[in-house]
N, CA, C and O of each residue as an XYZ file, in Angstrom:
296
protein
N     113.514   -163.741    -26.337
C     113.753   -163.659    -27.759
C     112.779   -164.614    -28.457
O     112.468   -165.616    -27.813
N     112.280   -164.466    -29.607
C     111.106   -164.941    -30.067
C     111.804   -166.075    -30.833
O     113.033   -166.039    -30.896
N     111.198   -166.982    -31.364
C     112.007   -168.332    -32.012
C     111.511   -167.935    -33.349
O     110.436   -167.349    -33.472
N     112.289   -168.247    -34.385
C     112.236   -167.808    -35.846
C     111.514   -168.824    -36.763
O     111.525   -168.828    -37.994
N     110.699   -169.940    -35.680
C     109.739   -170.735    -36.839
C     108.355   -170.186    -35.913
O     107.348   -170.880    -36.056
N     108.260   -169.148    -35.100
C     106.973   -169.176    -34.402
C     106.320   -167.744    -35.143
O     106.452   -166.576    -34.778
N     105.720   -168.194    -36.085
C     105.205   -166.947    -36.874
C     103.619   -166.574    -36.456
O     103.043   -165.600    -36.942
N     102.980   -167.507    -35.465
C     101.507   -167.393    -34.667
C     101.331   -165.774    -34.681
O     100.503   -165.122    -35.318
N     102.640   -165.176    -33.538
C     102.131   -164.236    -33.383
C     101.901   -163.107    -34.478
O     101.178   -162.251    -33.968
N     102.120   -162.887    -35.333
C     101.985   -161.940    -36.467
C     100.400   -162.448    -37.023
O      99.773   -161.887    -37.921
N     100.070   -163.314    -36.460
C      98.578   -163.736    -37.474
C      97.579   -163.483    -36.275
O      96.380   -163.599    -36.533
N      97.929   -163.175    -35.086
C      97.168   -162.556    -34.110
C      96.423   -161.311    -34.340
O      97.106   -160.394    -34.796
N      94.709   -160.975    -34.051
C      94.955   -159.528    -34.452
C      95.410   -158.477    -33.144
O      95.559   -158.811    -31.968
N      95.526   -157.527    -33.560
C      95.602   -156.523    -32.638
C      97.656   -156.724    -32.121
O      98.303   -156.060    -31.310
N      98.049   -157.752    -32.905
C      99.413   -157.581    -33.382
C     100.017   -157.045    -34.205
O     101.239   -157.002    -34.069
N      99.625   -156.661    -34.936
C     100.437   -156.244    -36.341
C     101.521   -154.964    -35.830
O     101.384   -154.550    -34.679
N     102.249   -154.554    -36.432
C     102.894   -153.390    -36.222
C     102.702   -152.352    -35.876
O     101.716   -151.725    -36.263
N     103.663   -151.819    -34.975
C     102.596   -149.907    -34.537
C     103.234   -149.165    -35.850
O     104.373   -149.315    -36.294
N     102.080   -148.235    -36.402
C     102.658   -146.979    -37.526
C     104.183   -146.592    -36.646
O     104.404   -146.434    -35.446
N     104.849   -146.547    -37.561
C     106.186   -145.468    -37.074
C     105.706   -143.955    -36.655
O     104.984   -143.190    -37.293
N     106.238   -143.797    -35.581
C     105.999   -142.326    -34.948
C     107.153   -141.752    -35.070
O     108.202   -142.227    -34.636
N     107.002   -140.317    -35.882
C     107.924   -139.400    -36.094
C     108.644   -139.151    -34.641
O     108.187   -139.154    -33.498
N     109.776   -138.965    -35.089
C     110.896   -138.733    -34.095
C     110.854   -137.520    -33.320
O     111.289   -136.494    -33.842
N     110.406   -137.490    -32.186
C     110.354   -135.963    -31.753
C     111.541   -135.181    -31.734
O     112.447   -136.007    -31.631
N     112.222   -133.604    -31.795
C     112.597   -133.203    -31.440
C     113.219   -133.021    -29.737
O     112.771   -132.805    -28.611
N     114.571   -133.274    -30.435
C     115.482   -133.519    -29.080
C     115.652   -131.890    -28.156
O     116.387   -131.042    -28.663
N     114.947   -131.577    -26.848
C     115.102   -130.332    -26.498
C     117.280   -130.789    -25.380
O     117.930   -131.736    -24.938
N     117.360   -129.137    -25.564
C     118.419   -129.908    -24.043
C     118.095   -129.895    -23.098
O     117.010   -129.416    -22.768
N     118.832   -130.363    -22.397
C     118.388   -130.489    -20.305
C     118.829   -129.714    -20.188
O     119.785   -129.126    -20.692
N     117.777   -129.499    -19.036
C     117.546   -128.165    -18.576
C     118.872   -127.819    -17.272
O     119.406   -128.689    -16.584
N     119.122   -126.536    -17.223
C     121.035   -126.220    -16.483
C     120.441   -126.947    -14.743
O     119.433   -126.910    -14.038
N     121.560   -127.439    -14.729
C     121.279   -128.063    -13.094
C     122.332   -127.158    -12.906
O     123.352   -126.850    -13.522
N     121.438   -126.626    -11.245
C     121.546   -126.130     -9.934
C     122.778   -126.477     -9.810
O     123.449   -127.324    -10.399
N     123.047   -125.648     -8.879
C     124.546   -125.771     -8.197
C     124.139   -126.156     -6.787
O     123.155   -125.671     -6.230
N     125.108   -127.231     -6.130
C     124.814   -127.810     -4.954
C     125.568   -126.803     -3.779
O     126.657   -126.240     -3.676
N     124.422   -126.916     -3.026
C     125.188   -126.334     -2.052
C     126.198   -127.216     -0.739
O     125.726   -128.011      0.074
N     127.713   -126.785     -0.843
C     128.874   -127.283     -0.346
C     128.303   -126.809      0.997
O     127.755   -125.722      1.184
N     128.584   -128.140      2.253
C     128.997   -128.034      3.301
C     130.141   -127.622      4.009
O     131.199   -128.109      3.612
N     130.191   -126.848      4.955
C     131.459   -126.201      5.222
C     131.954   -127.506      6.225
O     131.141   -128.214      6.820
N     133.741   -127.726      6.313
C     134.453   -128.596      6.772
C     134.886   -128.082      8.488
O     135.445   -127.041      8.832
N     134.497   -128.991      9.169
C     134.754   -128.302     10.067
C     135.511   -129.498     10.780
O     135.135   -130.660     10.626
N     136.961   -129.040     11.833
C     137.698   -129.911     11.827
C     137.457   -130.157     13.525
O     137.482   -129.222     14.325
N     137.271   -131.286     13.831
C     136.950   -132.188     14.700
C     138.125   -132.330     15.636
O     139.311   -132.436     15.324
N     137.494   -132.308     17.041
C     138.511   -132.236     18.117
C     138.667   -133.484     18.653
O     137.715   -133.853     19.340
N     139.874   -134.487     18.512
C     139.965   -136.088     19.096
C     139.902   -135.541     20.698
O     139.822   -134.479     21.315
N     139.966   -136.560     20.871
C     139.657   -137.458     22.718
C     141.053   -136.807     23.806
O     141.282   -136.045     24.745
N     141.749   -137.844     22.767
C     143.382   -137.994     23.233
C     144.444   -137.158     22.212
O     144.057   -137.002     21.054
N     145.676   -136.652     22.569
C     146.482   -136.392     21.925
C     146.862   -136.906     21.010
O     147.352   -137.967     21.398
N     146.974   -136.802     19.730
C     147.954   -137.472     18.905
C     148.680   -136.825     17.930
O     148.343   -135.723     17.498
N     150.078   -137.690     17.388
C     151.265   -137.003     16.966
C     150.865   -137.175     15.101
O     149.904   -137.623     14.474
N     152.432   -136.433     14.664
C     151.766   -135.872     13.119
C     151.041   -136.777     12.360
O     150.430   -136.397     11.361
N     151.040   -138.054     12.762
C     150.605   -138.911     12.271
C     149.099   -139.711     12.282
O     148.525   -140.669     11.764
N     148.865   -138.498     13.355
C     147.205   -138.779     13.739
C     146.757   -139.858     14.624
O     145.628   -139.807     15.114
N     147.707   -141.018     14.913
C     147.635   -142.125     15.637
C     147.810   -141.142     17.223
O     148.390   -140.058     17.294
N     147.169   -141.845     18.332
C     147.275   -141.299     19.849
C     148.537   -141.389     20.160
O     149.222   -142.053     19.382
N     149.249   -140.743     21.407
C     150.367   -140.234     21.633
C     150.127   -141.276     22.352
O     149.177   -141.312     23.134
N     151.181   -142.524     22.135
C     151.643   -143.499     23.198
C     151.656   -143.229     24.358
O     152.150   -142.103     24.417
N     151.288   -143.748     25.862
C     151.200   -143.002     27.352
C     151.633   -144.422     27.317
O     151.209   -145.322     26.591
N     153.019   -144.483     28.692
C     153.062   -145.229     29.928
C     151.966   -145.006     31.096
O     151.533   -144.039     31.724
N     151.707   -146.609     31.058
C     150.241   -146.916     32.367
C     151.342   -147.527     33.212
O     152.211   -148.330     32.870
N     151.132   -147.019     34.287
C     151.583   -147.796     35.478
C     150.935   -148.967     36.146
O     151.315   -149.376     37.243
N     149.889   -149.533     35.426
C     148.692   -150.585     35.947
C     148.753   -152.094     34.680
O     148.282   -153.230     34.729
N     149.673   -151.262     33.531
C     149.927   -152.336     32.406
C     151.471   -152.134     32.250
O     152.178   -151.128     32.293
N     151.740   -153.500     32.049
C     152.897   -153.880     31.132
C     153.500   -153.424     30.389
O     153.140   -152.252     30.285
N     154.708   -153.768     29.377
C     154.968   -152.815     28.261
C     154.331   -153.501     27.203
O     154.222   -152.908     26.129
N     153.753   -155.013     27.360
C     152.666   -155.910     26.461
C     151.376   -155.927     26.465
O     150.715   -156.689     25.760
N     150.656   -154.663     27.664
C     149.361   -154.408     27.313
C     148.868   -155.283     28.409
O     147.732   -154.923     28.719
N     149.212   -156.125     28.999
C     148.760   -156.679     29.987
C     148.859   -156.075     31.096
O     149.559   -155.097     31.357
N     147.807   -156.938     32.099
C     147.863   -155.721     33.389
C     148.758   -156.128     34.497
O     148.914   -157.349     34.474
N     149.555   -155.412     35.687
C     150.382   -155.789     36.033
C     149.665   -155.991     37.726
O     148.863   -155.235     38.275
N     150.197   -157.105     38.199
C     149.520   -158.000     39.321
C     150.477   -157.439     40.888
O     151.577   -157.717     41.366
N     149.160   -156.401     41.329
C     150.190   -155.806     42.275
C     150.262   -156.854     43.705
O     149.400   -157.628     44.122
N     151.222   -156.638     44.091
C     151.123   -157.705     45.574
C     150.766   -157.221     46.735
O     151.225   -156.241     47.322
N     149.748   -158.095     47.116
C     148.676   -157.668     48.368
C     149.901   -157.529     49.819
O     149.496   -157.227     50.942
């Protein structure tokens, strides 16, 4: 922003004001294209899972009911 006691630049030449240029005529934009939609295609999981989309809980016989692994005896 210019400071309101710095009047230098107006006494510069090749400063002075540009002529006002008539306002051109506003055309409209031009119709945009229609995108073309990807079709959805539904993806096959790994493991089973219930309505809820989470995997169908499995008993391991090698883990715990805490996820830990269970220490078989030699």
């Amino acid at each position: 922003m210019r400071d309101k006691k710095d009047n230098a630049t107006f006494d510069l030449p090749g400063f002075s004001p540009a002529a006002p240029l008539e306002p051109e005529a506003k055309r409209p934009p031009p119709p945009r294209g229609k995108r073309a939609t990807l079709k959805q295609v539904q993806l096959e999981l790994l493991e089973p899972t219930d309505t809820s989309g989470l995997p169908v809980w499995v008993r391991d016989e090698n883990l715990d009911l805490t996820g830990l692994p269970v220490w078989a005896p030699n």
